[in-house]
C-alpha positions as CSV (number, residue, x, y, z in Angstrom):
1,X,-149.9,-163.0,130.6
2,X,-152.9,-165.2,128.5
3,X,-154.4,-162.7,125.6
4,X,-157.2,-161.0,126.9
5,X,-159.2,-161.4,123.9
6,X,-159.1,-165.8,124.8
7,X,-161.4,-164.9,128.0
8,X,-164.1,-163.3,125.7
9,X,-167.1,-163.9,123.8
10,X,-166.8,-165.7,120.8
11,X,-169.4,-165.1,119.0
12,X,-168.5,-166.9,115.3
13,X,-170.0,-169.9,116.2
14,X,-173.2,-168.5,116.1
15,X,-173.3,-166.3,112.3
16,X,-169.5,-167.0,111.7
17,X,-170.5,-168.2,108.6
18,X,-172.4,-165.8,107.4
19,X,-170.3,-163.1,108.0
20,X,-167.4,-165.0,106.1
21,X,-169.6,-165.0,103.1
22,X,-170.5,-161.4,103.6
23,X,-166.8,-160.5,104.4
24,X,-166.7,-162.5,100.9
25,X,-168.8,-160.4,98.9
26,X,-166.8,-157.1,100.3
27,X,-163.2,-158.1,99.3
28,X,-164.5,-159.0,96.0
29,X,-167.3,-155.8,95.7
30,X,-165.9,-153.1,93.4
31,X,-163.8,-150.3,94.8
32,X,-166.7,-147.8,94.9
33,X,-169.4,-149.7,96.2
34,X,-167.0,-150.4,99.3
35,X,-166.4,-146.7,100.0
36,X,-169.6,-146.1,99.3
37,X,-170.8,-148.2,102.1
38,X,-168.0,-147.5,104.3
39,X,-169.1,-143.4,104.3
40,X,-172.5,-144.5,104.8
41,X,-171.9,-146.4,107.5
42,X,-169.4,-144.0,109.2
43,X,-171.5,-141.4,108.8
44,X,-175.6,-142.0,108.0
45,X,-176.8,-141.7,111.4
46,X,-176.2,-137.9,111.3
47,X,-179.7,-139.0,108.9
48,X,-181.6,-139.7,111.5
49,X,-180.7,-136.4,113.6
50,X,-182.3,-135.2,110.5
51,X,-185.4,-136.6,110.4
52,X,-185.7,-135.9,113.6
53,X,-185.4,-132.1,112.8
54,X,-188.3,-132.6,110.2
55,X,-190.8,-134.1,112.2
56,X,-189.8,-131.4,114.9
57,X,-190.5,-128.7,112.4
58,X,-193.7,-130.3,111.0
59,X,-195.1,-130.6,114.7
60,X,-194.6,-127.4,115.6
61,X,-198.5,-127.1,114.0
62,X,-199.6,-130.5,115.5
63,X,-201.2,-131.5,118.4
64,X,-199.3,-131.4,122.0
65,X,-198.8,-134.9,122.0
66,X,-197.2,-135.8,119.1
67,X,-194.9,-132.7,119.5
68,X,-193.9,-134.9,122.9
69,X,-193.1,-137.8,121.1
70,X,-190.8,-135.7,118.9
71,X,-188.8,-134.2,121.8
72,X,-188.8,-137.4,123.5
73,X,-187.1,-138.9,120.4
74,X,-183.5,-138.0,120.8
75,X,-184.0,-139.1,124.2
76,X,-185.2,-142.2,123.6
77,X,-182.2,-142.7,121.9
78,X,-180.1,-142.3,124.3
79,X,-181.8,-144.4,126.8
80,X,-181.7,-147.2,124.2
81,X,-177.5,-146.7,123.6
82,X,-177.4,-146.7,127.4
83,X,-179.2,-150.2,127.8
84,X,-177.6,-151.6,124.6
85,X,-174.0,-150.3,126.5
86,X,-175.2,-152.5,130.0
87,X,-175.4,-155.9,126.8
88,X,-171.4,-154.9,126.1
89,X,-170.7,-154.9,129.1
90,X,-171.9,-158.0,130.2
91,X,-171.4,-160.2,126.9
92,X,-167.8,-158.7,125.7
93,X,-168.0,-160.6,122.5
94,X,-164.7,-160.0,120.3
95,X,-165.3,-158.4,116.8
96,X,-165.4,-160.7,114.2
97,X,-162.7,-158.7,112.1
98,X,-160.2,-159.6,115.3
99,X,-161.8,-163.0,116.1
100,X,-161.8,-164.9,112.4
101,X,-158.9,-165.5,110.1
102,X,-158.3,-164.0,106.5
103,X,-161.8,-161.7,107.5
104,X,-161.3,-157.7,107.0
105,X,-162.4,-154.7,107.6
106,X,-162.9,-151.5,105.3
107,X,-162.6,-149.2,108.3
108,X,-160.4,-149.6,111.6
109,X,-160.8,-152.9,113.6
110,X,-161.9,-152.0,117.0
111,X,-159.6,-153.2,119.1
112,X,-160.5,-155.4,122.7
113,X,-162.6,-153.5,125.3
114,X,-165.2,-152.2,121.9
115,X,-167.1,-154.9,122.1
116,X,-168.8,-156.1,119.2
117,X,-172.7,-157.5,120.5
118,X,-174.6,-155.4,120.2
119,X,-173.8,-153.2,117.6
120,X,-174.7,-149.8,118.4
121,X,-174.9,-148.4,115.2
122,X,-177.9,-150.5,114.8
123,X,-179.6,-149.6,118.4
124,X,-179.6,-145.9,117.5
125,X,-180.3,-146.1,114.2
126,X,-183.4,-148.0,115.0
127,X,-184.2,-146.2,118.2
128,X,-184.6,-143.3,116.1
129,X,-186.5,-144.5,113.2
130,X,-189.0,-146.4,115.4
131,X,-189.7,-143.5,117.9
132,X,-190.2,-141.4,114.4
133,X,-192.8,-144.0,113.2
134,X,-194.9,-143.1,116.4
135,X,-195.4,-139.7,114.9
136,X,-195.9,-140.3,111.4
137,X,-196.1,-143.8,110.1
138,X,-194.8,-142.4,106.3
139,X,-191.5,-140.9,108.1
140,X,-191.2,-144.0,110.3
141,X,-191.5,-146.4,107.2
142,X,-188.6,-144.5,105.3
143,X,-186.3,-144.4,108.3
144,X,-186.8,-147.8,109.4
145,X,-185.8,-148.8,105.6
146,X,-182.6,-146.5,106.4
147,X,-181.9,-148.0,109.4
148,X,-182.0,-151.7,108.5
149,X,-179.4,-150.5,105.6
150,X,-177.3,-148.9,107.9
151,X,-177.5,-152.6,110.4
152,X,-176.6,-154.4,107.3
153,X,-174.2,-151.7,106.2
154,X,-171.9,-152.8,109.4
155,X,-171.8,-155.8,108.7
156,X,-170.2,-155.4,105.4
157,X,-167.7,-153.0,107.0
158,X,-166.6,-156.2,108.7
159,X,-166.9,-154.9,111.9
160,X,-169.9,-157.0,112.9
161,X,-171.4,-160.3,113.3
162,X,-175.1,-160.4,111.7
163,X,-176.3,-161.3,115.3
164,X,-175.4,-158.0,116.6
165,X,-177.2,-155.9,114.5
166,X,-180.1,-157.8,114.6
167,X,-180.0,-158.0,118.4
168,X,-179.4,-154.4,117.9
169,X,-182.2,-153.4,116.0
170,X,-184.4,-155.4,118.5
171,X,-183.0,-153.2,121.5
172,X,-183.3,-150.3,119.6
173,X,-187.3,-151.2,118.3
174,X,-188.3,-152.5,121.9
175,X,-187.0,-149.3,124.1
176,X,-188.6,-147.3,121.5
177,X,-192.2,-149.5,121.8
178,X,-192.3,-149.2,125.1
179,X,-191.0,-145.1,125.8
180,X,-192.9,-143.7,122.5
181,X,-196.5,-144.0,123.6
182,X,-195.4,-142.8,127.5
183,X,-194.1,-139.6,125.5
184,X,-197.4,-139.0,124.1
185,X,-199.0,-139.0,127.5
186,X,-196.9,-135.5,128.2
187,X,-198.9,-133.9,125.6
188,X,-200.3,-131.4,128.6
189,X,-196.4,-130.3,129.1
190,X,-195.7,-129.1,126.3
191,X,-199.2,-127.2,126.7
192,X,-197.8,-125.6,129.1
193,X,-194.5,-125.1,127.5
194,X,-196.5,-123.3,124.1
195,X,-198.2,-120.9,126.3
196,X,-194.6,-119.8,127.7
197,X,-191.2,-118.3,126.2
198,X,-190.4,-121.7,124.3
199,X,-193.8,-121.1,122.1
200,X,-191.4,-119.8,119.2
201,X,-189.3,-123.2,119.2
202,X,-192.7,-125.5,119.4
203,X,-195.6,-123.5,118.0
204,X,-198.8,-122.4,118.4
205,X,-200.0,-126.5,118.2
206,X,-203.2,-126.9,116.1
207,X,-206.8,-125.9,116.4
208,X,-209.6,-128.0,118.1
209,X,-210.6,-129.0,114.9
210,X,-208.6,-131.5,113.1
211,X,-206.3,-130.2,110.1
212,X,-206.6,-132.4,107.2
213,X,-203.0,-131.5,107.1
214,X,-201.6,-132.7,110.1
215,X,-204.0,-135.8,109.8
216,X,-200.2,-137.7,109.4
217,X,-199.0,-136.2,112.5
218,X,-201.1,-138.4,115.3
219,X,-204.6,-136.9,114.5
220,X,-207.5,-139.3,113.7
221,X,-208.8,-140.2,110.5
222,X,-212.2,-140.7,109.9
């Protein structure tokens, strides 16, 4: 029976290189630096649910719309990891810690079927940080920093090509470019859900007048 993993992508020919060199730098980076950036990379996206949970808490005294494009956020996400899943499926591209010779991996090679392009780490993580930058360009600008680290982050892991987190990120920035603005056009729905029993959860929005305060949050600046 041939090896499944011979009727598959191969995707070294395109960044093979590059990753070898990165894969380089790993085996020969010192012990903690590894772990460091294998714990970062296993785990730093719970980082993002956090933000998230900030910019929910701070819009709870902003405008209707930008509340929106805080609960859209998660979702967003998720639509994002589903079209990045429909790429997997149709590419199948072998990891690059099963695919080249002498390369490894500092956590568990995937194994065929966990297809490597694109890498979803980096659809999610960038998913989140862009649809964040749509209601406050500071937050935005610090997760978008955390989410290019977390991209490059699997790559060092050695369970990526650089290709697949920077297709990645692009899935991730684009569903979020288009979706974010649509969000803020529900602004009148969560209107509607303030002036019911979920008011607690999303407060009282803000005034007419502008807050200086929330002047971060989606208001206008003069």
């Amino acid at each position: 029976m041939p090896n499944r993993a011979l009727a598959v992508y191969d995707g070294s020919g395109i960044d093979g290189s590059l990753y070898t060199r990165v894969n380089g730098w790993a085996q020969s980076a010192p012990h903690w630096l590894d772990e460091l950036i294998k714990v970062w990379s296993a785990l730093g996206l719970g980082l993002f649910a956090l933000f998230m949970l900030w910019a929910w808490w701070r819009a709870r005294g902003a405008d209707s719309a930008v509340m929106a494009k805080v609960l859209a956020s998660p979702v967003i996400v998720v639509l994002a990891y589903a079209v990045n899943s429909v790429f997997k499926g149709i590419v199948e591209e072998v990891r690059p810690c099963a695919q080249i010779p002498g390369s490894i991996s500092l956590e568990t090679c995937p194994g065929t079927g966990d297809w490597s392009f694109p890498s979803n780490h980096s659809v999610i993580a960038f998913a989140a940080a862009v649809s964040l930058w749509f209601v406050n360009r500071r937050l935005g600008s610090v997760a978008v920093l955390f989410a290019a680290l977390m991209a490059a982050s699997r790559v060092w892991v050695g369970v990526h090509y650089p290709h697949d987190v920077a297709v990645g990120a692009l899935v991730g920035l684009l569903v979020a470019v288009v979706l974010a603005p649509v969000a803020g056009r529900c602004g009148p729905l969560v209107d509607r859900m303030r002036s019911g029993a979920l008011r607690p959860l999303l407060g009282p929005g803000q005034p007419p007048l502008v807050s200086p305060e929330y002047a971060g949050y989606g208001a206008p600046r003069h």
